[in-house]
ROMI-967112 format. One line per field, with one value per residue (C-alpha): x, y, z; residue in one letter; chain; residue number from 1. Coordinates in steps of 0.1 Angstrom, whole numbers, always signed. Layout:
N
xx = X	...
yy = Y	...
zz = Z	...
aa = a	...
ch = A	...
i = NUM	...
This chain:
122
xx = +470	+433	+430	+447	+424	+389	+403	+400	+366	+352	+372	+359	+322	+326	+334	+309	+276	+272	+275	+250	+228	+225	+222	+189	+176	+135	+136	+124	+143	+174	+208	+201	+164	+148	+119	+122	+103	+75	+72	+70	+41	+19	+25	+40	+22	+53	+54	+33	+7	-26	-35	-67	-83	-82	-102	-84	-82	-63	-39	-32	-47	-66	-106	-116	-150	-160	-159	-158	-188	-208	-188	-159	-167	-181	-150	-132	-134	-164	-181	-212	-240	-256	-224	-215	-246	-244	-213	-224	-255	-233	-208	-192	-167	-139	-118	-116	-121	-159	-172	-171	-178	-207	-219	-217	-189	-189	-147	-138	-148	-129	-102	-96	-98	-81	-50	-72	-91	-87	-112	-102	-118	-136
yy = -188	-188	-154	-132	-154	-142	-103	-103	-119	-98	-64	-72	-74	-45	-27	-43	-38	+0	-11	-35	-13	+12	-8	-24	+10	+13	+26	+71	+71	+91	+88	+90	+67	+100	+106	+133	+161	+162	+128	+127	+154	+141	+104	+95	+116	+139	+176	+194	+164	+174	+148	+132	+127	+93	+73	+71	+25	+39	+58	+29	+43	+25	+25	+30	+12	+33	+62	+55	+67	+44	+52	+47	+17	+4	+7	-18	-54	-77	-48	-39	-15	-36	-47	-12	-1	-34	-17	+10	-3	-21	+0	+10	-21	-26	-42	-52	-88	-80	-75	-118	-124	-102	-123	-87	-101	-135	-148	-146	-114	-102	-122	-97	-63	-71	-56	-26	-18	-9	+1	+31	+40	+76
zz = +50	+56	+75	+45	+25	+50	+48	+15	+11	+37	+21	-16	+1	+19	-12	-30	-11	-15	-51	-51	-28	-55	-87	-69	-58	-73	-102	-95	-71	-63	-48	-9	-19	-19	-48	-68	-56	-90	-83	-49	-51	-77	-82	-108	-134	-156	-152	-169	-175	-163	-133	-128	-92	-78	-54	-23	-34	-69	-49	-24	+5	+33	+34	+66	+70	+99	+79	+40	+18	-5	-35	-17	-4	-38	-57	-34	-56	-48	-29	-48	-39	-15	+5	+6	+17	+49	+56	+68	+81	+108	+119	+135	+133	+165	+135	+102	+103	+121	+84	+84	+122	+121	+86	+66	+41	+27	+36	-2	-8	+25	+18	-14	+5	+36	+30	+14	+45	+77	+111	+127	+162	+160
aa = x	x	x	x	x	x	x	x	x	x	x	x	x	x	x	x	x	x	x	x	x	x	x	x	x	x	x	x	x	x	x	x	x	x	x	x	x	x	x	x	x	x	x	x	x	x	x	x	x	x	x	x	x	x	x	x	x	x	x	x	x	x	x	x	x	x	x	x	x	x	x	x	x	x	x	x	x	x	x	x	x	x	x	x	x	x	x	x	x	x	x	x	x	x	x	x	x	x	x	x	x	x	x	x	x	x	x	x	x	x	x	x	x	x	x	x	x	x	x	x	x	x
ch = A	A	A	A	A	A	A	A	A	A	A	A	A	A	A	A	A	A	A	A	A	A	A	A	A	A	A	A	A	A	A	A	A	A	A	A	A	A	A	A	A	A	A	A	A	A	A	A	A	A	A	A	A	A	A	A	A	A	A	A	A	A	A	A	A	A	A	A	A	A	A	A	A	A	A	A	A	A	A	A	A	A	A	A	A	A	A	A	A	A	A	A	A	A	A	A	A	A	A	A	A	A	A	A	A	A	A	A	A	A	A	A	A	A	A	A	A	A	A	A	A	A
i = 1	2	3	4	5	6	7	8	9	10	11	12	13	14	15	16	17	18	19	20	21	22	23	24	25	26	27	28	29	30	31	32	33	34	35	36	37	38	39	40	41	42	43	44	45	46	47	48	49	50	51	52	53	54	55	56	57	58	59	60	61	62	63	64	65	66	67	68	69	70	71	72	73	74	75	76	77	78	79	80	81	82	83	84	85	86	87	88	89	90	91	92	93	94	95	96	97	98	99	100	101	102	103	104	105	106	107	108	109	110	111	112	113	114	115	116	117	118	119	120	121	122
C-alpha cells in the first residue's frame, strides 16, 4: 500500500515544481528567466525616461585597482582622496587582498570593498 502511496507524492511534486519554479521567478523577469529587452538594455530605468550615467560601483561592476582612476576609486566606501591616491601609488597589485598585506588599506575598510574590487593582470 505504500508504493501507490510514494507515486503519488512523487507525481503531485513533479507537477508541482514547474509551478513553484515560476511563482518565485525575480520579479522583470519573463517566462524562459529572460529580461525584457528595455530592461535588459538600460537597467531598469522605464522607456522613454531619460537615463543618467553611472559610476561603474552604482551599476555593480567590479573596480579594478590596477586600472581604476581616482574618481573611480574614490566613490568606493571608506576610500577617500588619499586612499585613492595610495592605490595607485602601489600598483600594480597581484590580487586584491595586497591593498592589506602591503599596509595600503586598513582591514575594515577592505573588508567593505572586497566583494566590490577585483585585480586584474595587464
Amino acid at each position: 500500500m505504500r508504493l501507490p502511496r510514494l507515486a503519488a507524492t512523487v507525481l503531485a511534486m513533479g507537477l508541482a515544481l514547474p509551478f513553484l519554479a515560476q511563482a518565485q521567478a525575480p520579479s522583470g523577469t519573463q517566462r524562459g528567466g529572460a529580461l525584457p529587452p528595455a530592461t535588459a538594455q538600460k537597467g531598469t530605468t522605464p522607456p522613454g525616461q531619460p537615463t543618467a550615467p553611472m559610476s561603474s560601483t552604482a551599476q555593480g561592476k567590479l573596480v579594478d585597482i590596477n586600472h581604476a582612476s581616482a574618481s573611480e576609486l574614490d566613490a568606493l566606501p571608506g576610500v577617500g582622496k588619499a586612499r585613492a591616491d595610495a592605490i595607485i601609488k602601489n600598483r600594480p597589485y597581484k590580487g586584491k587582498d595586497d591593498l592589506v598585506a602591503r599596509h595600503v588599506l586598513p582591514q575594515n575598510v577592505y573588508n567593505a570593498i572586497k566583494d566590490k574590487i577585483i585585480a586584474r593582470q595587464s
